[in-house]
ChimeraX commands (.cxc) that place a marker at each C-alpha (Angstrom):
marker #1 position 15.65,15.17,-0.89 radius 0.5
marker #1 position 17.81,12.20,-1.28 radius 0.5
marker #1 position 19.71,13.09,1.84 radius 0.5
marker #1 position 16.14,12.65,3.97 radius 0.5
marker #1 position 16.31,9.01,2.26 radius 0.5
marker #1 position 19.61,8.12,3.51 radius 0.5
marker #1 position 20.41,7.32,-0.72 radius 0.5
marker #1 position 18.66,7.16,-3.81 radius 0.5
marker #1 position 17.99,3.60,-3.37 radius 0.5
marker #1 position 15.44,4.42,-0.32 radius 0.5
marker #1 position 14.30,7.36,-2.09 radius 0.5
marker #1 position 13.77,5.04,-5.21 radius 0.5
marker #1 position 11.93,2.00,-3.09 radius 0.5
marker #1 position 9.57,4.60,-1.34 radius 0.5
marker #1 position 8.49,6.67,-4.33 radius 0.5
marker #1 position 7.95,2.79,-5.69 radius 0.5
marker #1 position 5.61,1.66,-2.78 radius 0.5
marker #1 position 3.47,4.78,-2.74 radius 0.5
marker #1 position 2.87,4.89,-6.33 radius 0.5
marker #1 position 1.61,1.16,-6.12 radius 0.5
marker #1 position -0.12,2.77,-3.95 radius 0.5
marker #1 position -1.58,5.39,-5.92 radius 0.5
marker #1 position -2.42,2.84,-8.66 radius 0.5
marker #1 position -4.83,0.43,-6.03 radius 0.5
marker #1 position -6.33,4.31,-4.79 radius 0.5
marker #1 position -7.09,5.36,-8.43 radius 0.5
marker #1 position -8.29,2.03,-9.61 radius 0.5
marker #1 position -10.99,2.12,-6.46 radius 0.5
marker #1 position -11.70,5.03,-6.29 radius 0.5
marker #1 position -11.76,6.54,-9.83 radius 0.5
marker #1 position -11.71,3.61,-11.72 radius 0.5
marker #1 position -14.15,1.51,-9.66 radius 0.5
marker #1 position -16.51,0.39,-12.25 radius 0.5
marker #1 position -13.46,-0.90,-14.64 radius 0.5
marker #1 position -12.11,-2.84,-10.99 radius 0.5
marker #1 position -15.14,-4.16,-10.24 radius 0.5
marker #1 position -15.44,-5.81,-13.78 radius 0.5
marker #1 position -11.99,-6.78,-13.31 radius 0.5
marker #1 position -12.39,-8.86,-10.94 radius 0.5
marker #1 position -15.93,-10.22,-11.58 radius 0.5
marker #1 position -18.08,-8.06,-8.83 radius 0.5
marker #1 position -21.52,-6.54,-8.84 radius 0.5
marker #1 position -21.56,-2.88,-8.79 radius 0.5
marker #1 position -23.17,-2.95,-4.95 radius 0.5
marker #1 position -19.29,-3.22,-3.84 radius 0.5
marker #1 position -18.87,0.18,-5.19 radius 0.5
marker #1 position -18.81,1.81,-1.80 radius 0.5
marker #1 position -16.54,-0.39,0.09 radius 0.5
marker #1 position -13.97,-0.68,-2.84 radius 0.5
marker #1 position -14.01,2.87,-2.46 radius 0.5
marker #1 position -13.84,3.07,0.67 radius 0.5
marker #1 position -10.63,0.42,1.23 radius 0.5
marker #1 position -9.71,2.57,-1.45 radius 0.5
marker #1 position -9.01,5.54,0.86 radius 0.5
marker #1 position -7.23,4.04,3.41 radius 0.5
marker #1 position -4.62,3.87,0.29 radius 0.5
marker #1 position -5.53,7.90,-0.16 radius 0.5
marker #1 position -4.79,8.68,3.21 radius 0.5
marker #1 position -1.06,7.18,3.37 radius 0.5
marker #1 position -0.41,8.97,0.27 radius 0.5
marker #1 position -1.17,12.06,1.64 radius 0.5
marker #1 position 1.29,11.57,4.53 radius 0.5
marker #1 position 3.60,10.31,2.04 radius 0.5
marker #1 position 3.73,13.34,0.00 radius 0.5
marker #1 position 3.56,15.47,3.38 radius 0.5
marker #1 position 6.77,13.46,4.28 radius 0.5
marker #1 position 8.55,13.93,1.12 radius 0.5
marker #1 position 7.53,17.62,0.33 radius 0.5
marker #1 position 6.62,19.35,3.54 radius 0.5
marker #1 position 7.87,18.52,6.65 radius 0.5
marker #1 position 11.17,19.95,6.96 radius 0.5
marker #1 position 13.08,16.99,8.56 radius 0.5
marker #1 position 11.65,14.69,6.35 radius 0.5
marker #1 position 11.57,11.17,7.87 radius 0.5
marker #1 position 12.78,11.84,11.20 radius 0.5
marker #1 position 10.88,10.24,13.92 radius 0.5
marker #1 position 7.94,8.87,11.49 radius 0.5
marker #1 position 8.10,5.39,13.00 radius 0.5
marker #1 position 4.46,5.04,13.39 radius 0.5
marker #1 position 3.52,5.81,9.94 radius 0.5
marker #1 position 6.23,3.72,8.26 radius 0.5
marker #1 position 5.44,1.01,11.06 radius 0.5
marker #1 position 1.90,1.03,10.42 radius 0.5
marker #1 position 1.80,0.82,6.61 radius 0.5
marker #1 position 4.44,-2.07,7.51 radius 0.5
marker #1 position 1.80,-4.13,9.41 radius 0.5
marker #1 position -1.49,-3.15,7.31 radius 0.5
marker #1 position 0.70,-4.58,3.98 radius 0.5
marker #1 position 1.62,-7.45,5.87 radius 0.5
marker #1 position -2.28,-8.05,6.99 radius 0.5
marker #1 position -3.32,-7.71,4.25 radius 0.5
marker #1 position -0.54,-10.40,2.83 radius 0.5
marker #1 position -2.10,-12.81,5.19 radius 0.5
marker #1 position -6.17,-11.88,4.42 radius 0.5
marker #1 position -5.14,-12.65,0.72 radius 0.5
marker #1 position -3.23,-15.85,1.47 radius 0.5
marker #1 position -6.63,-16.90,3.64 radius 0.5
marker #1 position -8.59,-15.75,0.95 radius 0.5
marker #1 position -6.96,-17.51,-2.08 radius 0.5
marker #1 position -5.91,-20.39,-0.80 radius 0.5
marker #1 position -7.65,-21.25,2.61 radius 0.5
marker #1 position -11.47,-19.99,2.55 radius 0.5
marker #1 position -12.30,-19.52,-1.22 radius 0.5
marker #1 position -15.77,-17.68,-0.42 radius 0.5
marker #1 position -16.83,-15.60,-4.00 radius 0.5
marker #1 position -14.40,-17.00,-6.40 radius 0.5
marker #1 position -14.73,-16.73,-9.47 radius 0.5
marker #1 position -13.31,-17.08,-13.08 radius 0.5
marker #1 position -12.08,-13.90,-12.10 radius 0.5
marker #1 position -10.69,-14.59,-8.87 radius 0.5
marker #1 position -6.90,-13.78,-9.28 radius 0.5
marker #1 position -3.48,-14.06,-7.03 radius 0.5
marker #1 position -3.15,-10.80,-7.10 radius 0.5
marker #1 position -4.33,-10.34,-3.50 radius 0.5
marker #1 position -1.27,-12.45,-2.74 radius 0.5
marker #1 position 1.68,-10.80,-4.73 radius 0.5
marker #1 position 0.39,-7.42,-4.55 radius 0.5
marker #1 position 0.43,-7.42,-0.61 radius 0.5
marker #1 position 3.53,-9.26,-0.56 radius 0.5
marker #1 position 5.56,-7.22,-2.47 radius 0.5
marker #1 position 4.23,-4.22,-0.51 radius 0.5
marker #1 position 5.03,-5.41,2.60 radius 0.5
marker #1 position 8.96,-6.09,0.97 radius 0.5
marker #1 position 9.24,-2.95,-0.02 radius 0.5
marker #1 position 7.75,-1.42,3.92 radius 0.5
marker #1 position 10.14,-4.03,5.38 radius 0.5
marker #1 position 13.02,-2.14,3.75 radius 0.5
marker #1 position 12.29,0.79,4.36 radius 0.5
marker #1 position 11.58,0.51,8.41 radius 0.5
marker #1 position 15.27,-1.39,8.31 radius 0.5
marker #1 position 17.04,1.07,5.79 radius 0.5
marker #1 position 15.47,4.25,7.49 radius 0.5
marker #1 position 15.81,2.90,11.28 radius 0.5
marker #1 position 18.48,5.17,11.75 radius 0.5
marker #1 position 16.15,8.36,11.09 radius 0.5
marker #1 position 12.50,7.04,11.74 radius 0.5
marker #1 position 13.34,5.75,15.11 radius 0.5
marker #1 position 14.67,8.95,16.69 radius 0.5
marker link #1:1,2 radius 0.2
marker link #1:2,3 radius 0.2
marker link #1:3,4 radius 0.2
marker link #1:4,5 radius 0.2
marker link #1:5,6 radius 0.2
marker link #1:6,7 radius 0.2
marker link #1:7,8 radius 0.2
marker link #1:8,9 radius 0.2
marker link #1:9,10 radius 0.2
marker link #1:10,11 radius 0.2
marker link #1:11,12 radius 0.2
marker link #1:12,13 radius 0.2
marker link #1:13,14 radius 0.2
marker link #1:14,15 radius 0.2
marker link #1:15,16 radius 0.2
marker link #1:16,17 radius 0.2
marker link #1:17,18 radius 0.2
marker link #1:18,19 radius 0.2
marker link #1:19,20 radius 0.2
marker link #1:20,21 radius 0.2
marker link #1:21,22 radius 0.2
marker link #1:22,23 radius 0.2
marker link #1:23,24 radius 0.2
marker link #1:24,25 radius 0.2
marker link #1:25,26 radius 0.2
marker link #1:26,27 radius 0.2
marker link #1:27,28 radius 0.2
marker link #1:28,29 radius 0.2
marker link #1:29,30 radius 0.2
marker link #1:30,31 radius 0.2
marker link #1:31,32 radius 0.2
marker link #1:32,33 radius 0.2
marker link #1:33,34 radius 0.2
marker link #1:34,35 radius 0.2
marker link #1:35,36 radius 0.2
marker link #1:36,37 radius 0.2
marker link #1:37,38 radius 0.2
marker link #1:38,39 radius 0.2
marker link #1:39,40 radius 0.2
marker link #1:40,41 radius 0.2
marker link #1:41,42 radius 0.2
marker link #1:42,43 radius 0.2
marker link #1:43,44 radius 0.2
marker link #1:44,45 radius 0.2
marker link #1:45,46 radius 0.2
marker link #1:46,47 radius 0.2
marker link #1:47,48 radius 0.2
marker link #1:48,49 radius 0.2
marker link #1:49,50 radius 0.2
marker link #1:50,51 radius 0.2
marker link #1:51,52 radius 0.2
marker link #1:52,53 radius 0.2
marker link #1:53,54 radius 0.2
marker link #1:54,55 radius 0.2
marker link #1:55,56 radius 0.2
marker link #1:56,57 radius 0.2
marker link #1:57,58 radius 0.2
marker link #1:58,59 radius 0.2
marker link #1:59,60 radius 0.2
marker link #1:60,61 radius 0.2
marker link #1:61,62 radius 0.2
marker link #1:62,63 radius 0.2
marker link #1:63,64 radius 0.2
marker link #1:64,65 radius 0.2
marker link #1:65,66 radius 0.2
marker link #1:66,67 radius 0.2
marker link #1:67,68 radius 0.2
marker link #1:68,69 radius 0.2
marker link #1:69,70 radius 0.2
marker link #1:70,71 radius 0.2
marker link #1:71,72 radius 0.2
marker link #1:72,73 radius 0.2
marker link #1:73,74 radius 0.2
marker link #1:74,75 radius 0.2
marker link #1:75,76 radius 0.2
marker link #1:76,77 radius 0.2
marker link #1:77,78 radius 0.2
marker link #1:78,79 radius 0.2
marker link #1:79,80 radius 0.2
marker link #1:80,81 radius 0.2
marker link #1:81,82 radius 0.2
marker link #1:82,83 radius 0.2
marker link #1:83,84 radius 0.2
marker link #1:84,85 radius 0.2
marker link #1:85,86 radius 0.2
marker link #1:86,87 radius 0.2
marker link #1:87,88 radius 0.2
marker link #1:88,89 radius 0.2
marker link #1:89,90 radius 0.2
marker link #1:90,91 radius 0.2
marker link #1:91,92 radius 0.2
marker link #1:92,93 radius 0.2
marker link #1:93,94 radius 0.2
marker link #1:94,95 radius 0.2
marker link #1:95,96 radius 0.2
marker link #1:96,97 radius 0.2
marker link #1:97,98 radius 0.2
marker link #1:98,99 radius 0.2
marker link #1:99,100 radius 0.2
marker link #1:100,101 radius 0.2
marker link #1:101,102 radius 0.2
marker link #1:102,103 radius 0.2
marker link #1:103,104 radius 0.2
marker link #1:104,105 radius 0.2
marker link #1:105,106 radius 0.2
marker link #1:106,107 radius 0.2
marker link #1:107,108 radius 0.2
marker link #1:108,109 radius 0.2
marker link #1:109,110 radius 0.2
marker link #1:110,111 radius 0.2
marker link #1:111,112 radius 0.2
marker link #1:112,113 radius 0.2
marker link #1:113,114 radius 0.2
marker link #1:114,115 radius 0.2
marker link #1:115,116 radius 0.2
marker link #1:116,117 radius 0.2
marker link #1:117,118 radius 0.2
marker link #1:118,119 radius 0.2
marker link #1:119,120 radius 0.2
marker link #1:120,121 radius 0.2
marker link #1:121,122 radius 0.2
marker link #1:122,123 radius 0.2
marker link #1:123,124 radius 0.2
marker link #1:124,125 radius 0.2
marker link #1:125,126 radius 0.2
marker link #1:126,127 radius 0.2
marker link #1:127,128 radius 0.2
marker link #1:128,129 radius 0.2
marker link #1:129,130 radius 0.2
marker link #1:130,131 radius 0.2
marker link #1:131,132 radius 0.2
marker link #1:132,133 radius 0.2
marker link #1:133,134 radius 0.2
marker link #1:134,135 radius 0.2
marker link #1:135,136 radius 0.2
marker link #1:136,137 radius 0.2
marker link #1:137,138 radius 0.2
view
């Protein structure tokens, strides 16, 4: 498994980013009545939480296919590493507007999490595209 990864440290920063990942996907999906308190919402966001929560779902499961199933591993998965690359960063900037710019529904609540979250995310993609350009870009 390592050896699809190029090290352990890719290995290491991927299994990282996709269980961030998991977290976000449980907490809005399963947990969506504890996140929505979190954060100071009405219950009627329910069903979009839940539903932002599956885009989370839905790279997880291509994650794990990655990692488990498909028999060269990362080979020539540019568009799926790409893509999560530029939704993290998008979501980056939508939390920077958000916090900082726009300020529409903040509350007590309202938190910078939107920022760092995102950001860190979109570190983590970044290294992986450049660490795994060797195999993704085939």
């Amino acid at each position: 498994m390592i050896a699809k990864f190029n090290n352990i440290f890719y290995l290491i920063v991927f299994i990282a980013h996709f269980v961030a990942y998991g977290v976000y996907a449980y907490k809005s999906v399963i947990g969506t009545k504890s996140f929505l308190k979190q954060y100071g919402m009405d219950v009627t966001g329910a069903g979009i939480v839940r539903f932002f929560g599956g885009f989370f779902i839905g790279s997880i499961l291509m994650a794990l296919y990655i990692m488990f199933v498909r028999n060269n591993g990362v080979e020539a998965t540019w568009g799926f590493f790409n893509l999560v690359f530029v939704q993290n960063l998008v979501l980056f900037f939508v939390g920077f507007y958000n916090i900082y710019i726009n300020k529409l529904g903040h509350t007590k609540k309202t938190s910078v999490e939107a920022v760092i979250a995102p950001g860190i995310l979109t570190l983590l993609s970044a290294i992986l595209c450049y660490g795994l350009a060797d195999k993704i870009y085939i």
